[in-house]
C-alpha positions as CSV (number, residue, x, y, z in Angstrom):
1,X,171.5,-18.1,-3.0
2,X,172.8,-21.6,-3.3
3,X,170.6,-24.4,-2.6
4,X,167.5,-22.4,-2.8
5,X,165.8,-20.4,-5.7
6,X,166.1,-16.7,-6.1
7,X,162.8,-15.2,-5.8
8,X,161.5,-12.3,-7.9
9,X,158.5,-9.9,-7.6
10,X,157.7,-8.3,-11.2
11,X,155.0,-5.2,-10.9
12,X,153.0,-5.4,-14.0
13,X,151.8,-8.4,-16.0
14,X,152.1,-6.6,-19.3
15,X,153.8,-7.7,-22.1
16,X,157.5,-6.5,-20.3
17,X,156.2,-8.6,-16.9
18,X,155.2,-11.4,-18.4
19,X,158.5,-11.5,-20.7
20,X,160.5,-11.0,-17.7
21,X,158.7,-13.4,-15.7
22,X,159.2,-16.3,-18.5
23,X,163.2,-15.3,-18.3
24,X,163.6,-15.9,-14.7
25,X,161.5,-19.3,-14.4
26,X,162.9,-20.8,-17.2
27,X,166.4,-20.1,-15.5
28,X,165.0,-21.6,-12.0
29,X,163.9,-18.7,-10.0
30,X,160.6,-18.0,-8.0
31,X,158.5,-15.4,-9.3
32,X,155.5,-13.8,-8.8
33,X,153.6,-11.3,-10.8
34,X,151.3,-8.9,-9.4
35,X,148.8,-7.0,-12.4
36,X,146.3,-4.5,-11.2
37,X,144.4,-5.5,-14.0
38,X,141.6,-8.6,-13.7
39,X,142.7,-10.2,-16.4
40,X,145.2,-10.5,-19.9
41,X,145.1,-8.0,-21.5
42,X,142.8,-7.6,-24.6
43,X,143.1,-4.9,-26.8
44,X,143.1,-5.6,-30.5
45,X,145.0,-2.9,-31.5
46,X,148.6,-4.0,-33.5
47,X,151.8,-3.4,-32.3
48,X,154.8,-4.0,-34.8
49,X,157.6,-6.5,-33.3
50,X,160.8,-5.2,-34.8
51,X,163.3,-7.8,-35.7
52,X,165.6,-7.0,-31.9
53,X,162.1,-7.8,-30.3
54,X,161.4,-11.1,-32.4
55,X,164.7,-12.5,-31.6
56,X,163.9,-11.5,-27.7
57,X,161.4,-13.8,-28.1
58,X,163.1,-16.5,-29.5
59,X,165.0,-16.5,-26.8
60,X,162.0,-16.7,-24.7
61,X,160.9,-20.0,-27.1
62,X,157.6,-17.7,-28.1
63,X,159.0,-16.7,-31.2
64,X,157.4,-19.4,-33.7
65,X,154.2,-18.3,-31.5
66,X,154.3,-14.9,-32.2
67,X,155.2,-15.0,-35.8
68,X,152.3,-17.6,-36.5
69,X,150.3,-15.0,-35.2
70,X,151.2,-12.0,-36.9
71,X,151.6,-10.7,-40.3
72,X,154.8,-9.2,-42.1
73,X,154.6,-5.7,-42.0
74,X,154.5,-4.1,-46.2
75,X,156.7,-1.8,-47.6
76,X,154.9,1.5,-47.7
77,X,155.3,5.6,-48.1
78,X,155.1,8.4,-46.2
79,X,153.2,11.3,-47.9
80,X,151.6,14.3,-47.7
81,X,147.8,15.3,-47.7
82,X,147.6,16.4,-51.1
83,X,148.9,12.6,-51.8
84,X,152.6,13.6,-53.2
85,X,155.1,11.3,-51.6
86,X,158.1,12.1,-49.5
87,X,159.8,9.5,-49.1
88,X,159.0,5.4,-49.6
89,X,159.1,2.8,-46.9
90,X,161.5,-0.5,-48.4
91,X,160.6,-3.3,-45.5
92,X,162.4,-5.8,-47.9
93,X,165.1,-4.1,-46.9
94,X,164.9,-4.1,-43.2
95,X,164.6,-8.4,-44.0
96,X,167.8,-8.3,-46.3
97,X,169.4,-6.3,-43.8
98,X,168.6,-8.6,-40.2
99,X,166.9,-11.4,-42.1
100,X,163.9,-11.0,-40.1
101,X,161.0,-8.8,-41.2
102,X,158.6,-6.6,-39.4
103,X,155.9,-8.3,-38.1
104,X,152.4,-6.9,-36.8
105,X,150.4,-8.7,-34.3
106,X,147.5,-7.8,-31.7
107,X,148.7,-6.8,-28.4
108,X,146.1,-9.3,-26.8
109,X,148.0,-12.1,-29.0
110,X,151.0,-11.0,-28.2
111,X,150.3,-10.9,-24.6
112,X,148.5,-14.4,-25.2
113,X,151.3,-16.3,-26.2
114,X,153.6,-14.9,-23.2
115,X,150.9,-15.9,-20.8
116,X,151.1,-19.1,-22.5
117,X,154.8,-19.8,-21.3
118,X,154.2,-18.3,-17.7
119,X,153.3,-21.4,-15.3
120,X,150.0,-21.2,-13.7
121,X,150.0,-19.2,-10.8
122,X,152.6,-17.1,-11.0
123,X,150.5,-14.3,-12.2
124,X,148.3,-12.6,-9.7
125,X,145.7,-10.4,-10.9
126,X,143.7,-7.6,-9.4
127,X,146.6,-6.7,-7.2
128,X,147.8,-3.4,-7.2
129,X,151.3,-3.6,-5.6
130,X,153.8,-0.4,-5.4
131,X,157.9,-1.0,-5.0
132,X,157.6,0.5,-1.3
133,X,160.8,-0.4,1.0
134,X,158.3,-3.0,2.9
135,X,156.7,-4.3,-0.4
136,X,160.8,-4.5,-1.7
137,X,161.6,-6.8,1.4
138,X,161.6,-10.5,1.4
139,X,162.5,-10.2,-2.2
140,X,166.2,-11.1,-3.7
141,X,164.7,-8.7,-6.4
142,X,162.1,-6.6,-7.4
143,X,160.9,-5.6,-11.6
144,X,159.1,-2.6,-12.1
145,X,157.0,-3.1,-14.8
146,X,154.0,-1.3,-14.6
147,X,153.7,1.5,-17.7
148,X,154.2,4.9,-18.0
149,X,151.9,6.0,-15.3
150,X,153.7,3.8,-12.6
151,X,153.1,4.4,-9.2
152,X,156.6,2.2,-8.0
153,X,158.7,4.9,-10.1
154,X,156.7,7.9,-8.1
155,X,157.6,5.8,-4.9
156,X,161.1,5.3,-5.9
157,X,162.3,8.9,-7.7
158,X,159.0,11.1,-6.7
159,X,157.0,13.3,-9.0
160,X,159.9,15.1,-11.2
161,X,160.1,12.3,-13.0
162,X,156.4,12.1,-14.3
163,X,155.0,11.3,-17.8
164,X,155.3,14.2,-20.3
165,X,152.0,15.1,-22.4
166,X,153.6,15.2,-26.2
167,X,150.9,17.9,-27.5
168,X,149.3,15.4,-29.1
169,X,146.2,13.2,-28.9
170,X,145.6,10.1,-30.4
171,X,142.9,7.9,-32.0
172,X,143.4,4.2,-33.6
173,X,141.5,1.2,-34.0
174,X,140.9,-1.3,-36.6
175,X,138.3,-1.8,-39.4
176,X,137.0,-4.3,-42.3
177,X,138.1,-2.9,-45.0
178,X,141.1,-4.1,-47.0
179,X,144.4,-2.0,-47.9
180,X,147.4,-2.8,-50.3
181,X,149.9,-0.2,-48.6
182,X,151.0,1.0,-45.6
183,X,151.1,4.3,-46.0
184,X,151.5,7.6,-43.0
185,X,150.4,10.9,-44.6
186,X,151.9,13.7,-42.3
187,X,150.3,17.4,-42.2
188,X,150.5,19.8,-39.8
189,X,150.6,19.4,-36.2
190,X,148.5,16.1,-38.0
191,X,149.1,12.6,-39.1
192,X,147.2,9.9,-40.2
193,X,148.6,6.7,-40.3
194,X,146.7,3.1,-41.9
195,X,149.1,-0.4,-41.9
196,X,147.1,-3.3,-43.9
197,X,146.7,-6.5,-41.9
198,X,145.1,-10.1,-42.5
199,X,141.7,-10.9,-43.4
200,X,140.5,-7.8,-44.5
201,X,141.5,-5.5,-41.5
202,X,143.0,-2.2,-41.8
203,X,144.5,-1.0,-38.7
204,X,144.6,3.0,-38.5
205,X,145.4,5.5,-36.5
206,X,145.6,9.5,-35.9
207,X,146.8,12.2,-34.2
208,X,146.4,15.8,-33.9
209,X,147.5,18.5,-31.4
210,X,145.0,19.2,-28.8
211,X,145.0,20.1,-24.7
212,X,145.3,17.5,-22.6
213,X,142.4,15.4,-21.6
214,X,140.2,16.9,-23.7
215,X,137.1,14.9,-25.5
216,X,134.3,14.7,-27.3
217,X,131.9,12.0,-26.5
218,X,129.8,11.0,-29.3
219,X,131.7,13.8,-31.9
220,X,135.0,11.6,-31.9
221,X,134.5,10.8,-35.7
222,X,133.2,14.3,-36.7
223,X,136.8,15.7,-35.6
224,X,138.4,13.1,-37.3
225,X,136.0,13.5,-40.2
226,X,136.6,17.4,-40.2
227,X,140.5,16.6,-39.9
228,X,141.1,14.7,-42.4
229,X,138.2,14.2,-44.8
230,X,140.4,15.1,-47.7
231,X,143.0,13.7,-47.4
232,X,144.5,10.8,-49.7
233,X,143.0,7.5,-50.4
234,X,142.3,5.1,-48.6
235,X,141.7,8.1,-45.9
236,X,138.3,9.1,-46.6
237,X,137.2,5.5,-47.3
238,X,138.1,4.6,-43.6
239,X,136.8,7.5,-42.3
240,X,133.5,6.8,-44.0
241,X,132.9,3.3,-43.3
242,X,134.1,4.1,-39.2
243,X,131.3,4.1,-36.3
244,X,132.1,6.3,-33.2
245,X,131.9,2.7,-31.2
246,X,135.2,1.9,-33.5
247,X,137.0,4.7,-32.3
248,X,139.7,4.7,-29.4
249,X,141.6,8.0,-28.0
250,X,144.7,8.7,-26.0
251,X,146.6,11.3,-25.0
252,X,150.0,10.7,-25.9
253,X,152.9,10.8,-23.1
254,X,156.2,10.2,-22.8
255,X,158.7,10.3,-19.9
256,X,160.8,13.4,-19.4
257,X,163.1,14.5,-17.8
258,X,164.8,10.9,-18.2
259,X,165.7,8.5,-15.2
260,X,169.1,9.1,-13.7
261,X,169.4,5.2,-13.2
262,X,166.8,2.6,-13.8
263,X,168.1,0.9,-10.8
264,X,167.5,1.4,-6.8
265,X,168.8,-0.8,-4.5
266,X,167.3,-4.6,-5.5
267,X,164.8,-2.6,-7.5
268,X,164.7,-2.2,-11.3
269,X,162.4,-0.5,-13.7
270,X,161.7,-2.1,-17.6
271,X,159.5,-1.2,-20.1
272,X,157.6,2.3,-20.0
273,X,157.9,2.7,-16.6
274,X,161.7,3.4,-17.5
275,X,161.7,5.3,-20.4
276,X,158.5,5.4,-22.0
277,X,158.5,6.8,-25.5
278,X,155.8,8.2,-28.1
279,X,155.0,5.6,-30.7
280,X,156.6,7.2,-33.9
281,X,159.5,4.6,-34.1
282,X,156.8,1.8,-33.3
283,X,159.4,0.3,-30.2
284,X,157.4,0.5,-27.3
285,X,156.2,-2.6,-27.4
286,X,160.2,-3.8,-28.8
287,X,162.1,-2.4,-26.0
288,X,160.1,-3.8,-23.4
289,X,160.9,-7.1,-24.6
290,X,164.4,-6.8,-25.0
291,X,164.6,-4.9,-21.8
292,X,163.2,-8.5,-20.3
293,X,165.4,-10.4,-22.3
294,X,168.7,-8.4,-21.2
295,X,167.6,-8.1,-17.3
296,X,166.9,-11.9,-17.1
297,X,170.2,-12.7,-18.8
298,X,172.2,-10.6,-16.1
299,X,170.1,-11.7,-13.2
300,X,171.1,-15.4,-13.9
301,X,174.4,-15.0,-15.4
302,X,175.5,-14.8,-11.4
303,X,174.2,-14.9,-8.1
304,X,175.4,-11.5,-7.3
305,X,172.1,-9.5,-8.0
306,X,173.3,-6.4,-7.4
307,X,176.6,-6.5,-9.4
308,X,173.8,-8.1,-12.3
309,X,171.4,-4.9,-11.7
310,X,173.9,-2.0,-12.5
311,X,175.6,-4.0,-15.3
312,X,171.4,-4.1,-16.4
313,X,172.0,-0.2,-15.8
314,X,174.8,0.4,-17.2
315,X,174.4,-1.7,-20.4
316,X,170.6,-0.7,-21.6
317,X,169.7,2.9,-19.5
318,X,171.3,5.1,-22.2
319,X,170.6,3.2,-25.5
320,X,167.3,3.3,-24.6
321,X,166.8,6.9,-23.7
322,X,168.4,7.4,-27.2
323,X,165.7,5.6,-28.9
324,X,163.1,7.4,-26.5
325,X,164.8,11.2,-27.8
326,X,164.8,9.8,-31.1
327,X,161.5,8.8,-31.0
328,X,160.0,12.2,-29.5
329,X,162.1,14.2,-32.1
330,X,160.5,12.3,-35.0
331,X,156.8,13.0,-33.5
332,X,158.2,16.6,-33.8
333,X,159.3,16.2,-36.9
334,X,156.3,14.7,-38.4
335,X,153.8,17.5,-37.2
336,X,155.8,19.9,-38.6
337,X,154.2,23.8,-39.4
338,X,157.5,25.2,-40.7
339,X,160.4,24.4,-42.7
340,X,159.0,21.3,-44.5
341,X,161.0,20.8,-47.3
342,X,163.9,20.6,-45.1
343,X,161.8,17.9,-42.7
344,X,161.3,16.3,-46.1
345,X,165.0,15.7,-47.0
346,X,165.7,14.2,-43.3
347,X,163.5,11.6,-43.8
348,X,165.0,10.6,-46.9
349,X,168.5,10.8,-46.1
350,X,167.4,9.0,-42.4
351,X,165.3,6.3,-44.2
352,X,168.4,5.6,-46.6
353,X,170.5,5.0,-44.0
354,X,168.2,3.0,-41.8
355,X,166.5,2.2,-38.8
356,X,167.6,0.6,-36.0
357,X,166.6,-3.0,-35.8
């Protein structure tokens, strides 16, 4: 590839395209991203950048970005409804540990500031493009980046390897009211969860276990209302000051059984279209950037793109499926019926040693 630039088609302008994308210019190459989407994306609901994903932006030079745009993530507790605590949250320590905090910012921020470092035109939207062997030609390689629901991993490893539904439905959003703590109170087969953010906002979410697909338009907030009414403070006070128009739902998914590569050919798959996870460790979001971070770095460390895509493989596939088994367990875990007392010392004993960073 001497002489002329590499050229790279990324499948989804989400916040793993876009991160890839600003890897592969910034190192020379031509890229193009193609988002079904019509435009950034912009949901206001906060994702927490763990300190692995802050430094993956650094490297991108959108960290100072990002961090003027979030807020550092509080130490909290995890607790159960009747308000006892079982265990505490120390998020000073995750700083003293990796010198970098947790920070929380919108998703439409976050996904701001990478479009921000993306040259104009190089992001096509409203194009719906699938990793086909004609789409994959012309190419020198092609990202997958297009979420849990991908149509290019269908095309590439067929339907065994589909999204998972977890058992579990979820409802979040964000409201004025202001909070002190971040605090997740876990019953069972329930959870509530509220993180305090700047300016007043509380963001919150929920789950519960319910069939897939099912809803309730215009009764969202009575089931929540129902679910959860007494439970601790600031709980009820959320619940009370929510409209139904406030409300989001989700079915939660992840991806099972796990990819046997995340590589094919010039292809390779980032983000949630490779191993997408449930949200209990809060990486989604984390892994997609470093995934970005780690491709770009082995796609211009050497002209040899395949030799750079299996090292990609070979180096991130199974740390990342760890984190994605990890992550299920702990939904598991969380919504546990039996045996809580047990659940209870895990937590403690896994919280004292750590998370992963």
């Amino acid at each position: 590839m001497t002489g002329t630039a590499a050229r790279a088609l990324v499948i989804g302008g989400g916040v793993g395209g876009l991160a890839t994308a600003i890897g592969l210019v910034r190192a020379g190459w031509a890229v193009e991203v193609h988002e079904r989407a019509a435009g950034l994306e912009s949901s206001g609901a906060a994702l927490g950048l763990w300190p692995a994903a802050v430094r993956a932006l650094d490297r991108l030079g959108v960290g100072a970005d990002v961090r003027a745009a979030s807020t550092v993530q509080t130490s909290g507790a995890i607790r159960r409804p009747d308000g006892s605590r079982i265990a505490t949250v120390d998020a000073e320590r995750l700083r003293r540990r990796t010198g970098e905090p947790v920070h929380l910012i919108p998703r439409r921020d976050l996904a701001a500031a990478l479009a921000g470092a993306v040259p104009a035109g190089v992001v096509r939207y409203g194009l719906e493009t699938v990793a086909d062997e004609a789409t994959r030609s012309g190419w020198d390689v092609v990202i997958v980046a297009d979420g849990i629901f991908s149509r290019s991993r269908t095309a590439l490893f067929g339907p065994a390897y589909a999204p998972r539904y977890t058992g579990n439905t979820a409802w979040r959003g964000a409201i004025a009211l202001p909070t002190t703590e971040a605090t997740e109170t876990w019953g069972p087969g329930a959870r509530f969860g509220v993180t305090p953010y700047r300016d007043g906002l509380t963001n919150w979410y929920a789950t519960l276990a319910r069939p897939e697909g099912e809803r309730s338009p215009g009764a969202e907030l009575a089931q929540l209302r129902q679910a959860f009414g007494d439970w601790p403070a600031p709980i009820p006070e959320i619940l009370s000051a929510l409209t139904e128009r406030d409300i989001m739902r989700h079915d939660l998914y992840d991806l099972a059984p796990p990819l046997p590569t995340y590589v094919i050919d010039r292809v390779a798959l980032i983000g949630d279209a490779a191993h997408a996870m449930t949200p209990d460790l809060g990486r989604g979001a984390c892994e997609a950037l470093i995934d970005a971070v780690t491709l770009s770095d082995h796609l211009t460390s050497t002209e040899d793109v395949p030799a750079a895509l299996a090292a990609y493989d070979q180096a991130h596939r199974r740390p990342t499926q760890r984190l994605a088994a990890l992550s299920f367990r702990l939904s598991r875990l969380a919504g546990a019926r039996r045996l809580r007392g047990l659940r209870d010392v895990v937590v403690r004993a896994a919280l004292a040693i750590g998370p992963p960073a």
